[in-house]
FIKOLZA-1660 file (N, C-alpha, C; in steps of 0.1 Angstrom, whole numbers, plus 5000, padded with zeros to 4 digits):
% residues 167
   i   px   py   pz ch aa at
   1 8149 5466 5471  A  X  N
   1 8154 5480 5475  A  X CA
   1 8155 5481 5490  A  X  C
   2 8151 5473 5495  A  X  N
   2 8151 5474 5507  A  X CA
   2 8162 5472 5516  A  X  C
   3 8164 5457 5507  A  X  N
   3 8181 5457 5515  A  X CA
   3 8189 5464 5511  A  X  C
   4 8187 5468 5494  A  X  N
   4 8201 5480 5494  A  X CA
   4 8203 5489 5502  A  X  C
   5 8187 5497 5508  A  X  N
   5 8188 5507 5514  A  X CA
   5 8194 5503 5527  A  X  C
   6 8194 5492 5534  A  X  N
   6 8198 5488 5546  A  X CA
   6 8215 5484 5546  A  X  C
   7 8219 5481 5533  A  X  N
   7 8235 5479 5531  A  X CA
   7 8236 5494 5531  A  X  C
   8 8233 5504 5519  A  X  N
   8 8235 5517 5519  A  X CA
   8 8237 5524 5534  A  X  C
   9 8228 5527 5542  A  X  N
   9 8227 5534 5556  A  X CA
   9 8237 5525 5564  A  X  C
  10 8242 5511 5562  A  X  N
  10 8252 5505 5572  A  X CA
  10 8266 5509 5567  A  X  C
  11 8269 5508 5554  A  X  N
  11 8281 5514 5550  A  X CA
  11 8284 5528 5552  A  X  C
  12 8272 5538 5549  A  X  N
  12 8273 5552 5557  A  X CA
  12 8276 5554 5572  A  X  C
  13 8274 5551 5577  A  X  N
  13 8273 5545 5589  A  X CA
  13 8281 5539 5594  A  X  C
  14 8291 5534 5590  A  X  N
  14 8302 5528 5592  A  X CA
  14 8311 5537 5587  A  X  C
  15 8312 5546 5578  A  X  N
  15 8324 5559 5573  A  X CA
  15 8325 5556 5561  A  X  C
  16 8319 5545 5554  A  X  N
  16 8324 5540 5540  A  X CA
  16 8320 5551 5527  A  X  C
  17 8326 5549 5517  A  X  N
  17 8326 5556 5509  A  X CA
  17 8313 5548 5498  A  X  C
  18 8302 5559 5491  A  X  N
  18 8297 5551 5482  A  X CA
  18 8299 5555 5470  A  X  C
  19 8300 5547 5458  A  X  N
  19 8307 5546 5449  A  X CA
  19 8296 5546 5437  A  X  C
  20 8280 5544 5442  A  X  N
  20 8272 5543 5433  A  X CA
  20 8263 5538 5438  A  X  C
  21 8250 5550 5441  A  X  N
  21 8239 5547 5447  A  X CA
  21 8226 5557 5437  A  X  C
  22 8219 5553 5438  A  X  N
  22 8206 5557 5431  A  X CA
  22 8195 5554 5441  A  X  C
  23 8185 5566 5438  A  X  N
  23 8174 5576 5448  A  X CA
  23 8157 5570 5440  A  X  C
  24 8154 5567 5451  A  X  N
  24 8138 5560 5446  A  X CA
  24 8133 5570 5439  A  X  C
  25 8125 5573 5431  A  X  N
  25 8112 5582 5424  A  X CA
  25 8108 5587 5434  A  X  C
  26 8098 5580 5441  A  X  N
  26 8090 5587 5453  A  X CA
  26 8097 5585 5463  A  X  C
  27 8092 5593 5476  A  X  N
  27 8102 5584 5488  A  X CA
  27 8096 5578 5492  A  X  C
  28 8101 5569 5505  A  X  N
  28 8094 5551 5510  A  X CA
  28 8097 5554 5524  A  X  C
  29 8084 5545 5525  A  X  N
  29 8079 5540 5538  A  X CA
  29 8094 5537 5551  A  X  C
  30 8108 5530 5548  A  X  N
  30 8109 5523 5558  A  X CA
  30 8121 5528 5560  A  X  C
  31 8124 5541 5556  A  X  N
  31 8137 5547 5562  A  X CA
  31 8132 5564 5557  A  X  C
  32 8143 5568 5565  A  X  N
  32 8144 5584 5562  A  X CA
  32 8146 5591 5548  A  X  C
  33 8136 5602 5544  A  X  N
  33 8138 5607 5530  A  X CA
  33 8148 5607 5524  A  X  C
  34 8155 5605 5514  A  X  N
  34 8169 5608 5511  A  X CA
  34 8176 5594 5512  A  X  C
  35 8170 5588 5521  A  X  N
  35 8184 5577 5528  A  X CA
  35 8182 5563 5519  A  X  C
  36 8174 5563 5508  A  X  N
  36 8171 5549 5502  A  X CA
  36 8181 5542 5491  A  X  C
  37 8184 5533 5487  A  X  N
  37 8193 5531 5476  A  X CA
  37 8179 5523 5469  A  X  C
  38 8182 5525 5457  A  X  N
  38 8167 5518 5446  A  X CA
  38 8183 5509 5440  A  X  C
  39 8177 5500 5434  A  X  N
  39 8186 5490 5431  A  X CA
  39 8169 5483 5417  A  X  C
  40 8175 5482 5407  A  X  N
  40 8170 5471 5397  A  X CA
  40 8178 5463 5382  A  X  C
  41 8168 5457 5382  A  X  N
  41 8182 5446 5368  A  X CA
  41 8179 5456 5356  A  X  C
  42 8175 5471 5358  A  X  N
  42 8173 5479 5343  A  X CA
  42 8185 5491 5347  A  X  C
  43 8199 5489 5354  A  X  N
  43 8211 5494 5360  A  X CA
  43 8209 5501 5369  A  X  C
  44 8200 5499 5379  A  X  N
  44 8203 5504 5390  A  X CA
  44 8207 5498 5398  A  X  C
  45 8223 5506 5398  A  X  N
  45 8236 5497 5414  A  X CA
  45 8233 5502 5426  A  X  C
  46 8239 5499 5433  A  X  N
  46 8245 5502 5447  A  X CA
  46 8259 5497 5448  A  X  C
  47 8269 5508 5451  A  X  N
  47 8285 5501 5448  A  X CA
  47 8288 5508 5458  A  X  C
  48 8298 5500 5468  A  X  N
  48 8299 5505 5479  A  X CA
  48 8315 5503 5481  A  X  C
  49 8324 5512 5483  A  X  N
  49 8337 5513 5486  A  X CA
  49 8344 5509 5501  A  X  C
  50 8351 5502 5501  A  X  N
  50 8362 5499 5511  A  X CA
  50 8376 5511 5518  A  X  C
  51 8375 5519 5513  A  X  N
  51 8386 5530 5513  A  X CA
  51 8395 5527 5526  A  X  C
  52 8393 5520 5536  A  X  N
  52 8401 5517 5549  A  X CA
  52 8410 5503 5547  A  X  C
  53 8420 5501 5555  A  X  N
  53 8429 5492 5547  A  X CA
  53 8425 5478 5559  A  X  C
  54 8409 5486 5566  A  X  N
  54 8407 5472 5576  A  X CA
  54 8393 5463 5568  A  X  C
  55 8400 5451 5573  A  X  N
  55 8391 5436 5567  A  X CA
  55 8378 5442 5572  A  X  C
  56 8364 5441 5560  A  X  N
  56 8353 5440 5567  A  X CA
  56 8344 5431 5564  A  X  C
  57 8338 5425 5575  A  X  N
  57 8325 5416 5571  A  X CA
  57 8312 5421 5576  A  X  C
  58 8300 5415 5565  A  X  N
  58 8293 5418 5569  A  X CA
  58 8280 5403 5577  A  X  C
  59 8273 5409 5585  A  X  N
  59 8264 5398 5591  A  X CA
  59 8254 5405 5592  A  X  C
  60 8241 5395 5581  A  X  N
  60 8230 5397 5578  A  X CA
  60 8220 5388 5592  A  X  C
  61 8209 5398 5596  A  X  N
  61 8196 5385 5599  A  X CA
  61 8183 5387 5593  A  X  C
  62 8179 5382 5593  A  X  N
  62 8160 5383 5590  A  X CA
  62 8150 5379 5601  A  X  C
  63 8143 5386 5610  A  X  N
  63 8136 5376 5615  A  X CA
  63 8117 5383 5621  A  X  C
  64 8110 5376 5624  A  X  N
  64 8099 5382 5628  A  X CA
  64 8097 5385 5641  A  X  C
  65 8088 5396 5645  A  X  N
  65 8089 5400 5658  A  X CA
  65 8068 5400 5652  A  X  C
  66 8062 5395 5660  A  X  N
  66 8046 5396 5657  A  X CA
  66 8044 5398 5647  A  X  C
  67 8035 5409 5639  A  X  N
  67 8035 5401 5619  A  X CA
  67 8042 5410 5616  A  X  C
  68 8055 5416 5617  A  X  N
  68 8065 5421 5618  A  X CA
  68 8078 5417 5608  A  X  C
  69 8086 5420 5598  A  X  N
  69 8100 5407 5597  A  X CA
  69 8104 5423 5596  A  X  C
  70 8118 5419 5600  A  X  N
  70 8129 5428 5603  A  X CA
  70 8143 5424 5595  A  X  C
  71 8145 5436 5588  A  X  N
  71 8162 5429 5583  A  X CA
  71 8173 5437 5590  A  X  C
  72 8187 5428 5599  A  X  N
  72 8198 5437 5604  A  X CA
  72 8203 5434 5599  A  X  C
  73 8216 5443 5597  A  X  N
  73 8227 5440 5590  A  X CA
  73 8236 5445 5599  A  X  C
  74 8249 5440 5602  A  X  N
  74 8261 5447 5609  A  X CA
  74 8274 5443 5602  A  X  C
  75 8279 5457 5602  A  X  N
  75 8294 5459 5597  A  X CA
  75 8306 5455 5606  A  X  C
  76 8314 5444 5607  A  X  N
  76 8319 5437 5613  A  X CA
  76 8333 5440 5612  A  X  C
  77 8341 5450 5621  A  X  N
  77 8358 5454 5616  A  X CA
  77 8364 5461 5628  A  X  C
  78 8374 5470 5626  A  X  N
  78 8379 5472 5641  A  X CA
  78 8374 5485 5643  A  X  C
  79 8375 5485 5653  A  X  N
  79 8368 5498 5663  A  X CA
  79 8372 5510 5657  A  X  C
  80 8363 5523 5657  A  X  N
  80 8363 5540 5651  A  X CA
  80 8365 5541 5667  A  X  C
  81 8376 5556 5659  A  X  N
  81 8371 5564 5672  A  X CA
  81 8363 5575 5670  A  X  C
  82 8358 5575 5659  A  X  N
  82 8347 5581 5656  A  X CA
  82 8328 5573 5658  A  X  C
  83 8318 5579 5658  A  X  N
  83 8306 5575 5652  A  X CA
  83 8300 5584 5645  A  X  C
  84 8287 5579 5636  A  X  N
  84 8283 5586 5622  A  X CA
  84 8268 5586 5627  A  X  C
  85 8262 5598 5618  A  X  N
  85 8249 5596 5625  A  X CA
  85 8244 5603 5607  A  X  C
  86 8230 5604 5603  A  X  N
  86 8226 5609 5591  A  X CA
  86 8216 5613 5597  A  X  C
  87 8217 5626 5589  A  X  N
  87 8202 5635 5587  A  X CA
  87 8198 5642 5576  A  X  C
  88 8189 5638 5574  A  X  N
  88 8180 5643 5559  A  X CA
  88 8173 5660 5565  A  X  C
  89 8173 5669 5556  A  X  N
  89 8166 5680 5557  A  X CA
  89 8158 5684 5544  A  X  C
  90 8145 5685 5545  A  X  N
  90 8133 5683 5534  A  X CA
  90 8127 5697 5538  A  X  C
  91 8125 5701 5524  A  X  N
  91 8118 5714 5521  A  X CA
  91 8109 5705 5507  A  X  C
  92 8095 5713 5511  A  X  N
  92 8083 5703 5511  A  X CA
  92 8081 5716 5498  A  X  C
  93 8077 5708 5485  A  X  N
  93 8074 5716 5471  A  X CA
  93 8060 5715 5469  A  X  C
  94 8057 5726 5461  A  X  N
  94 8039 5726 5462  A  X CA
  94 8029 5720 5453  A  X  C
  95 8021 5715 5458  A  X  N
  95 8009 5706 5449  A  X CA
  95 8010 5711 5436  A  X  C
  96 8007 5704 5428  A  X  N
  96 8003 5706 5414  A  X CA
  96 7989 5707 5410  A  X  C
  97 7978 5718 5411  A  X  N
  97 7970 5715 5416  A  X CA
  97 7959 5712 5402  A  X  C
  98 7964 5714 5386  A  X  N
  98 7961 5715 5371  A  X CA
  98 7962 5700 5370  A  X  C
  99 7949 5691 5370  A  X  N
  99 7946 5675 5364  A  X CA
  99 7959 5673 5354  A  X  C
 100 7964 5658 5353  A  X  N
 100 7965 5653 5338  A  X CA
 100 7954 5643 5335  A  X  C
 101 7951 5649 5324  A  X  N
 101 7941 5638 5318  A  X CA
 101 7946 5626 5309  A  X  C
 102 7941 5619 5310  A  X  N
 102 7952 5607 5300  A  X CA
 102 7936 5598 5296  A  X  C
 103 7937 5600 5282  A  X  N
 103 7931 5587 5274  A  X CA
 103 7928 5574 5277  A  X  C
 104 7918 5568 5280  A  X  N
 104 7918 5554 5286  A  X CA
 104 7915 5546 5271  A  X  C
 105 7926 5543 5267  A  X  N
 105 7923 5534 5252  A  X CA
 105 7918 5522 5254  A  X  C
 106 7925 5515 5264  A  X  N
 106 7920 5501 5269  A  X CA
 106 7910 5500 5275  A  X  C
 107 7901 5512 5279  A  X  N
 107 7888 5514 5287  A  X CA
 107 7890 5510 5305  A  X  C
 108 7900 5506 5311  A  X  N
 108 7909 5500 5318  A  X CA
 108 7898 5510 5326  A  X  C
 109 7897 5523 5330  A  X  N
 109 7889 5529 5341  A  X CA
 109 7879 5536 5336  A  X  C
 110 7877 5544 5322  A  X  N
 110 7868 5550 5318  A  X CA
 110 7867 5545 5301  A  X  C
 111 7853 5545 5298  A  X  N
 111 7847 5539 5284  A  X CA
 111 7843 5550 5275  A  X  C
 112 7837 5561 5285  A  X  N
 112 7834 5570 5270  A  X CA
 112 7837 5586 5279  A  X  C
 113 7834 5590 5267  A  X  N
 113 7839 5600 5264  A  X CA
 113 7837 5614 5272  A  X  C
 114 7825 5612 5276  A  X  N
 114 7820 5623 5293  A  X CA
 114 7823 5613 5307  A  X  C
 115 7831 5608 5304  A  X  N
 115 7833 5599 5313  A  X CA
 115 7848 5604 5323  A  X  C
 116 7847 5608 5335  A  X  N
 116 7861 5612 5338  A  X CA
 116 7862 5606 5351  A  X  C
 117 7874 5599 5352  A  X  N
 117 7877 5592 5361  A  X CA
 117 7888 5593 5372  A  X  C
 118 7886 5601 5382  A  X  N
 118 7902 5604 5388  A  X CA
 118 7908 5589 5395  A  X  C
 119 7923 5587 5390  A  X  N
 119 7930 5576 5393  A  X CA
 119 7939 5577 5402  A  X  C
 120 7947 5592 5408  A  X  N
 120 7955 5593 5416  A  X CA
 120 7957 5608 5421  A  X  C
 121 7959 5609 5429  A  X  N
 121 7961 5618 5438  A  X CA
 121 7970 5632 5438  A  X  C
 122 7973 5642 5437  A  X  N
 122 7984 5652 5437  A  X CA
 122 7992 5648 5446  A  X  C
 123 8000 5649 5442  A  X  N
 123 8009 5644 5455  A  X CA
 123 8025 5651 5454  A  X  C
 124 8027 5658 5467  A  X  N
 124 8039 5668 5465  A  X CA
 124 8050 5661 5464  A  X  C
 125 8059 5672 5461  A  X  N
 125 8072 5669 5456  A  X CA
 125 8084 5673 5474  A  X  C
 126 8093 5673 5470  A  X  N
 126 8106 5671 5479  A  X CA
 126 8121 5672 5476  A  X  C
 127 8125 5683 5481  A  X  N
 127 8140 5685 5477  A  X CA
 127 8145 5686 5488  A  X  C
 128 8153 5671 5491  A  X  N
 128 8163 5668 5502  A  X CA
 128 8178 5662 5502  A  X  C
 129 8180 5666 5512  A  X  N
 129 8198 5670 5512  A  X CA
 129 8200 5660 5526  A  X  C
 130 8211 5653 5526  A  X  N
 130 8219 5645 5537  A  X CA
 130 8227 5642 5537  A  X  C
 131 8229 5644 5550  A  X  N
 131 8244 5647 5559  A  X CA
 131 8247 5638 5570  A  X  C
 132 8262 5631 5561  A  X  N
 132 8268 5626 5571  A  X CA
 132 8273 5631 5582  A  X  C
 133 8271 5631 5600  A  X  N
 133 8278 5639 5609  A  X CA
 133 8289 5632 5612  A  X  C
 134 8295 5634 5620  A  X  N
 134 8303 5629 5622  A  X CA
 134 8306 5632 5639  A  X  C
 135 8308 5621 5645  A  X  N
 135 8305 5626 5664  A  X CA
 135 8319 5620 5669  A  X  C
 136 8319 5628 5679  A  X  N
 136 8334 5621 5690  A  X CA
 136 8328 5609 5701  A  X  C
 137 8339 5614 5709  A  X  N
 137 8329 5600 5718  A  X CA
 137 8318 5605 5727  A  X  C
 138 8319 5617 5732  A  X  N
 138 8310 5624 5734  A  X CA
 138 8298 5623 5728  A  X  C
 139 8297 5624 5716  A  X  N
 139 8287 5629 5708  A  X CA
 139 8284 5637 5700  A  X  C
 140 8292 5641 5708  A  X  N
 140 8296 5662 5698  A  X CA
 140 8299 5660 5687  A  X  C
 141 8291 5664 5673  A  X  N
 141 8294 5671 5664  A  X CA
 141 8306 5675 5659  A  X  C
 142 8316 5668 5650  A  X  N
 142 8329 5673 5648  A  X CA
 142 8330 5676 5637  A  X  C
 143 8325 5674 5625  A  X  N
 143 8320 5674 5611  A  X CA
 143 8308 5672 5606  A  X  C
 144 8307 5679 5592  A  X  N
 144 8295 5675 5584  A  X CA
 144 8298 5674 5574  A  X  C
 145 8292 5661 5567  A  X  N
 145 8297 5665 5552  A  X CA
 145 8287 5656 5544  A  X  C
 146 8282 5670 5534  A  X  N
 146 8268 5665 5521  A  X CA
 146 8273 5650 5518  A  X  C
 147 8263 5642 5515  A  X  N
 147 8259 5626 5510  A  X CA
 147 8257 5632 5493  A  X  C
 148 8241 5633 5499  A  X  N
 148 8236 5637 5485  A  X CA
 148 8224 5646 5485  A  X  C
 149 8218 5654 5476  A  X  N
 149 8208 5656 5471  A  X CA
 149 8200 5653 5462  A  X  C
 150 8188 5653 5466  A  X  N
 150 8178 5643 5452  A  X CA
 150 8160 5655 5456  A  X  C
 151 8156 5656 5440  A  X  N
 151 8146 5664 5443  A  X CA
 151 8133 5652 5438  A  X  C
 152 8122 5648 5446  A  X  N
 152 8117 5638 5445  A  X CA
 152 8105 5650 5437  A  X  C
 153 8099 5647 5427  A  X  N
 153 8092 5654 5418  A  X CA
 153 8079 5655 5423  A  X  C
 154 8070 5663 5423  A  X  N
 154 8056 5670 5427  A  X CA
 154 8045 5660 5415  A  X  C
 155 8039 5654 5418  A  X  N
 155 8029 5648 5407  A  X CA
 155 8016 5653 5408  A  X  C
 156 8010 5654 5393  A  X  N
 156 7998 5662 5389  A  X CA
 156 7984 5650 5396  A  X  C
 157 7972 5655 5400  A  X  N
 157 7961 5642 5399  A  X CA
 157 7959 5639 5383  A  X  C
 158 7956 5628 5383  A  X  N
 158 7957 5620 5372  A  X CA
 158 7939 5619 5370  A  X  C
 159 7937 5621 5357  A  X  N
 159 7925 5617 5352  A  X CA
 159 7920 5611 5341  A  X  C
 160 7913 5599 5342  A  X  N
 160 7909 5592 5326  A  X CA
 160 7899 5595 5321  A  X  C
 161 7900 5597 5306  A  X  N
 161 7891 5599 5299  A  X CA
 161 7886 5588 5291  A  X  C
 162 7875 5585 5290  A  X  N
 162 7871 5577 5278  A  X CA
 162 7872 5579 5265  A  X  C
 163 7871 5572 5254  A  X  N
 163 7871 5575 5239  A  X CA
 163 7865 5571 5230  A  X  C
 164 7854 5564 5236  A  X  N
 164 7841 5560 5232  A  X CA
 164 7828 5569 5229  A  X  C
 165 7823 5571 5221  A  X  N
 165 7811 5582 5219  A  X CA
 165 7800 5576 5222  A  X  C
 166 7789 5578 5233  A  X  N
 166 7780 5572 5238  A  X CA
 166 7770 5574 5225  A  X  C
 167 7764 5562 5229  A  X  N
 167 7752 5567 5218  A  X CA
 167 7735 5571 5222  A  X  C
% end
């Protein structure tokens, strides 16, 4: 998911059109909310459109900088007289503050039955919106126009119960 997200933001970023992107569950560590493509072999794409009638390549590196690795990617074609910039805006949803309790059949954290085990955390939710800008040479602001919206869901703390009757 990582490189999608990093093809994803270089194709935006470049003016391209995307044609089919999907939004992580939660959001992640190594880019801006909003800005991730999740990609997996149970159909999640990333399809990214060409819409300009100029040749483009792309040029990947990998490399480490101290215990560091880094992935670039550059979009390789003829010169905009435009540049693109993205901004996510996040309005922050509120804790869930009512447990789920969930059965530990396998005994995996809790064995019996007065037994309660918290396994995770409440953890808020997120409804964000992003915007491609669009800049002159200046820098100035000449357009905006919505990417996407994705509401990243609010999760309950999680608690196990046992199902064993002590004796």
């Amino acid at each position: 998911c990582q490189v999608s997200t990093a093809l994803y933001r270089t194709a935006l970023l470049g003016g391209l059109d995307i044609a089919e992107r999907n939004a992580a569950v939660r959001p992640v560590g190594y880019c801006p909310m909003g800005q991730e493509a999740a990609v997996s072999d149970q159909g999640l794409d990333l399809r990214i459109s060409n819409q300009t009638d100029a040749k483009l390549f792309l040029a990947t590196r990998v490399y480490a900088d101290n215990d560091d690795t880094f992935l670039e990617i550059m979009m390789i074609g003829e010169g905009l007289d435009t540049r693109y910039a993205l901004e996510s805006s996040v309005n922050e949803l509120p804790l869930i503050e009512e447990p789920v309790y969930v059965r530990d059949r396998e005994g995996r954290y809790a064995t019996y039955t007065d037994e309660r085990v918290p396994v995770g955390d409440a953890l808020p939710g997120y409804e964000v919106s992003v915007a491609r800008v669009t800049l002159d040479a200046n820098g100035e602001e000449t357009s905006r126009e919505s990417i996407s919206q994705h509401v990243y869901e609010a999760a309950a703390p999680m608690i196990y119960v046992g199902v064993t009757e002590r004796e």
